[in-house]
C-alpha positions as CSV (number, residue, x, y, z in Angstrom):
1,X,30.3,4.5,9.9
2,X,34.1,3.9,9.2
3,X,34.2,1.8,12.7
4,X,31.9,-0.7,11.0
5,X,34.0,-1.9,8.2
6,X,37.4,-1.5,10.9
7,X,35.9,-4.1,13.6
8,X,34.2,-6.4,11.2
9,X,37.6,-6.8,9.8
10,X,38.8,-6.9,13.5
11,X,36.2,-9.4,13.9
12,X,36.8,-11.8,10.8
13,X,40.8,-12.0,11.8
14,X,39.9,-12.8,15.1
15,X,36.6,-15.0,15.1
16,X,38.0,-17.9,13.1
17,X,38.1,-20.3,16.1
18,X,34.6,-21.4,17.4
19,X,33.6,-23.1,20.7
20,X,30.5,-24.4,22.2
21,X,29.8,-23.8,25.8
22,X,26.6,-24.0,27.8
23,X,27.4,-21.4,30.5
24,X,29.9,-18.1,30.0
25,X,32.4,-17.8,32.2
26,X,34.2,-14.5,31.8
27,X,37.4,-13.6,34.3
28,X,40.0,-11.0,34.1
29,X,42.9,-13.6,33.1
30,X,42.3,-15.3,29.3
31,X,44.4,-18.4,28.4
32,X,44.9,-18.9,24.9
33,X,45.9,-22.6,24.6
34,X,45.8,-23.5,20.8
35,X,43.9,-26.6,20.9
36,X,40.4,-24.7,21.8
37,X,37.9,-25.9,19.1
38,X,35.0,-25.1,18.0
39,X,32.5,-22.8,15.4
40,X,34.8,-19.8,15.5
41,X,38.1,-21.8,14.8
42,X,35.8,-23.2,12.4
43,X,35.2,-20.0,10.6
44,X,38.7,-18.8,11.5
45,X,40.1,-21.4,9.5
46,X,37.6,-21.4,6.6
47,X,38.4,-17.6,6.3
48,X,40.5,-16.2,3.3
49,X,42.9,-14.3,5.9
50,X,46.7,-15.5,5.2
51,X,47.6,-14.8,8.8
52,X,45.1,-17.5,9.5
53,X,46.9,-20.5,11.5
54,X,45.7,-23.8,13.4
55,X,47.5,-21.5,16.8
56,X,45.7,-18.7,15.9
57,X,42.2,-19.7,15.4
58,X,42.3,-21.9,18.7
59,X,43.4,-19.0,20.7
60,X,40.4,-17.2,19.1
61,X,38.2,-20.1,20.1
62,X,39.4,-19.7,23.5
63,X,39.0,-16.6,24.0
64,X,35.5,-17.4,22.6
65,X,34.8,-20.0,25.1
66,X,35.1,-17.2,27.7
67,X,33.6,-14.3,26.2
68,X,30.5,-15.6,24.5
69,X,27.9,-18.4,25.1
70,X,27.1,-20.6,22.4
71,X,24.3,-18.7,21.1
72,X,26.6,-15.4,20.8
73,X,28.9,-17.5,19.0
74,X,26.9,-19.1,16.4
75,X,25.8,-16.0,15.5
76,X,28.9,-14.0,15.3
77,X,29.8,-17.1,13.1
78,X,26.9,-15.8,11.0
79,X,28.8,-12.8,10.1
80,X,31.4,-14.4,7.9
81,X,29.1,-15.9,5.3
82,X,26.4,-12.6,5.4
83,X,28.0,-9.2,7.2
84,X,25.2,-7.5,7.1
85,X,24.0,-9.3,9.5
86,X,26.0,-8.0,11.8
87,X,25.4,-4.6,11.1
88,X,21.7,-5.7,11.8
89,X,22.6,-7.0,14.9
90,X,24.5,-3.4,16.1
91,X,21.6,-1.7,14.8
92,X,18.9,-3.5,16.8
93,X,16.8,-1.9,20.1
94,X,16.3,-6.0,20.6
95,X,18.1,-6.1,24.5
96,X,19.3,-9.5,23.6
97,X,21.2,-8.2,20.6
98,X,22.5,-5.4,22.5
99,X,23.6,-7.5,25.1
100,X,25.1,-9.9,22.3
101,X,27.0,-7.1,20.4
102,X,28.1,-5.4,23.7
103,X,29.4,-9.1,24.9
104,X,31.3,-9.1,20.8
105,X,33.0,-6.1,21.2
106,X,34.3,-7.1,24.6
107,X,35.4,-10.5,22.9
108,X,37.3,-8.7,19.8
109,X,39.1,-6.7,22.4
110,X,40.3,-9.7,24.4
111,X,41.4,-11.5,21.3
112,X,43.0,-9.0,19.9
113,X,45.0,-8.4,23.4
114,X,45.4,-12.2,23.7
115,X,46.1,-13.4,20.3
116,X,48.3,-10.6,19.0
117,X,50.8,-12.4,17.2
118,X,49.8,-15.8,17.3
């Protein structure tokens, strides 16, 4: 239960930039340019972190962009204003939101890897 409260904080440092794409592309090599924009810089930079920056959150976003779709995203945005959603969503026998939280842990791990720093 201890990982829960360690990657939702994971999570809330590192899905402060949002995107919006219709299709996922996902590849082994992640740019991180800082202009990405979209729900999770959004959230990024609406978030009470103080290592929050404009940099930051678009490198989040982009990593975003190529992790999730734009369903994934909106609701991993979701998690900042009610956390127990995402527990919810962990919890669930629903394939989709297995497939969502498997595709979320994959993203955190990128954008921590690719943001580190930032």
């Amino acid at each position: 239960m201890k990982a829960i409260p360690v990657m939702m904080a994971a999570a809330l440092v590192v899905l402060s930039a949002c995107g919006a794409r219709d299709s996922v592309t996902r590849s082994a090599s992640y740019a991180t340019p800082s202009f990405a924009s979209g729900p999770m810089k959004t959230a990024c930079l609406r978030s009470d972190r103080a290592q929050r920056n404009s940099r930051l959150c678009g490198c989040i976003q982009s990593v975003a962009d190529q992790s999730l779709s734009n369903a994934e995203q909106r609701l991993a945005v979701s998690f900042f204003s009610d956390p127990h959603r995402a527990q919810e969503i962990r919890q669930s026998d629903r394939p989709n939101h297995e497939r969502m939280w498997r595709n979320y842990k994959a993203f955190v791990g990128r954008a921590e890897r690719s943001c580190r720093g930032l």
